[in-house]
KESE-760024 format. One line per field, with one value per residue (C-alpha): x, y, z; chain; residue in one letter. Coordinates in Angstrom, 3 decimals, always signed. Each point is the difference from the previous one (the first is absolute). Last residue first. Example, Ala and Ser with C-alpha at 12.3 -4.5 7.8 and 13.67 -1.06 7.14 Angstrom:
BEGIN
x: [+13.670,-1.370]
y: [-1.060,-3.440]
z: [+7.140,+0.660]
gutor: [A,A]
baro: [s,a]
END
This chain:
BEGIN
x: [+26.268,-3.442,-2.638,-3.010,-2.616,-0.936,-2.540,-3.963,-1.859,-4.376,-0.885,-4.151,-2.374,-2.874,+0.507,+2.648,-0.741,+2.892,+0.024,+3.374,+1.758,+0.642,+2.469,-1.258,+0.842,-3.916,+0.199,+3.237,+1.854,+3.616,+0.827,+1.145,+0.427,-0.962,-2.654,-0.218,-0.440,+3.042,+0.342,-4.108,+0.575,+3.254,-1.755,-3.651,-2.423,-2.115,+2.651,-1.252,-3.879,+0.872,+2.224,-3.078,-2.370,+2.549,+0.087,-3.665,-3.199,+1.494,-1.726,-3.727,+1.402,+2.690,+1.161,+4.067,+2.267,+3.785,+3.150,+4.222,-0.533,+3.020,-1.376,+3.426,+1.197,-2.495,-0.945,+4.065,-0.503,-3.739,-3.438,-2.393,-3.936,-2.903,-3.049,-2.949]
y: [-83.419,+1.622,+1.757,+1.148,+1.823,+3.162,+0.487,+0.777,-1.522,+0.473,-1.106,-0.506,+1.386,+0.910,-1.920,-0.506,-1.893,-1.260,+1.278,+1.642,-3.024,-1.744,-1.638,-0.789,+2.146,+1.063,+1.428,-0.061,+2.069,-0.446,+3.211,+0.616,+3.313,+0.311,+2.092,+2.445,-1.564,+1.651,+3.155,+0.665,-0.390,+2.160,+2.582,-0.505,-1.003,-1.494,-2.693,-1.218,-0.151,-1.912,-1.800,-1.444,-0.349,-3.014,-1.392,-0.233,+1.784,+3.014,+2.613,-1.019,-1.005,-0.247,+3.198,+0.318,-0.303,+0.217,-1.579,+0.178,+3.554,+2.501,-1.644,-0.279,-1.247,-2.606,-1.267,-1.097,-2.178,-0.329,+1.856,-1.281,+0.962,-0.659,+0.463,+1.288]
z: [-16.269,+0.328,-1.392,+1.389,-1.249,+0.980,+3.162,+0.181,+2.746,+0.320,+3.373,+0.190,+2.509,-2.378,-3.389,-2.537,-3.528,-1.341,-3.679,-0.290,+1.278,+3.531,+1.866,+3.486,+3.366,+0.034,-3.185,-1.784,-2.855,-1.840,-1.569,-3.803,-1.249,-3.966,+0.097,+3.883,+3.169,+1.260,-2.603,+0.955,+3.490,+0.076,-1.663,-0.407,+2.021,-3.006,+0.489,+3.416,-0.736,-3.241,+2.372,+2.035,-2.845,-1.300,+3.569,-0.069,+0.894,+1.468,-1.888,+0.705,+3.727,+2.614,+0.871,+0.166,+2.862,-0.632,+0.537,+0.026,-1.092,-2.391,-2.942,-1.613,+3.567,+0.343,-3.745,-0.112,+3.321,+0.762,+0.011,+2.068,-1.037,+3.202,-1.564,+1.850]
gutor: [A,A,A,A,A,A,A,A,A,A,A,A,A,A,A,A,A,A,A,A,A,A,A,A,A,A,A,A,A,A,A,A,A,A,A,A,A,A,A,A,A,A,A,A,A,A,A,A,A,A,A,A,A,A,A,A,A,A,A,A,A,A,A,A,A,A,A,A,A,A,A,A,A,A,A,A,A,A,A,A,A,A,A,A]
baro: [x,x,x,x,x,x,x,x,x,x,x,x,x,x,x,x,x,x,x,x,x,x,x,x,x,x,x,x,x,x,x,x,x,x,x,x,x,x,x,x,x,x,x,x,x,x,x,x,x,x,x,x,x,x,x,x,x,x,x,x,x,x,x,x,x,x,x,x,x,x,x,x,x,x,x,x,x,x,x,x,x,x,x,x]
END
């Protein structure tokens, strides 16, 4: 299994702080892992959707689209940051 943390923004639009998903033929990277979120729909679809920017990590490193994730892994998506 996956272990998938949703923070800030991604949290209360979601409605789920974090979720297990099935490692596997699906779940092969980070990329295949929001695929499986936006063909949710809805919410999923609007938050992961074209044009929406999230920060992503595997394992509590930064990551991108093709970071592979295996068995046992912590997938984190948040919004950037900005600051002032």
């Amino acid at each position: 299994m996956i272990e998938v943390l949703f923070f800030a923004r991604l949290r209360e639009q979601l409605g789920t702080a974090k979720e297990r998903l099935q490692a596997g033929s699906e779940a092969t990277d980070v990329g295949a892992v929001i695929k499986l979120l936006q063909r949710r729909g809805g919410v999923w679809e609007e938050a992961f959707g074209d044009g929406q920017t999230v920060i992503m990590a595997v394992n509590q490193e930064v990551a991108s689209a093709s970071t592979p994730v295996k068995d046992g892994d912590e997938v984190a998506f948040f919004p950037p940051v900005t600051g002032g």
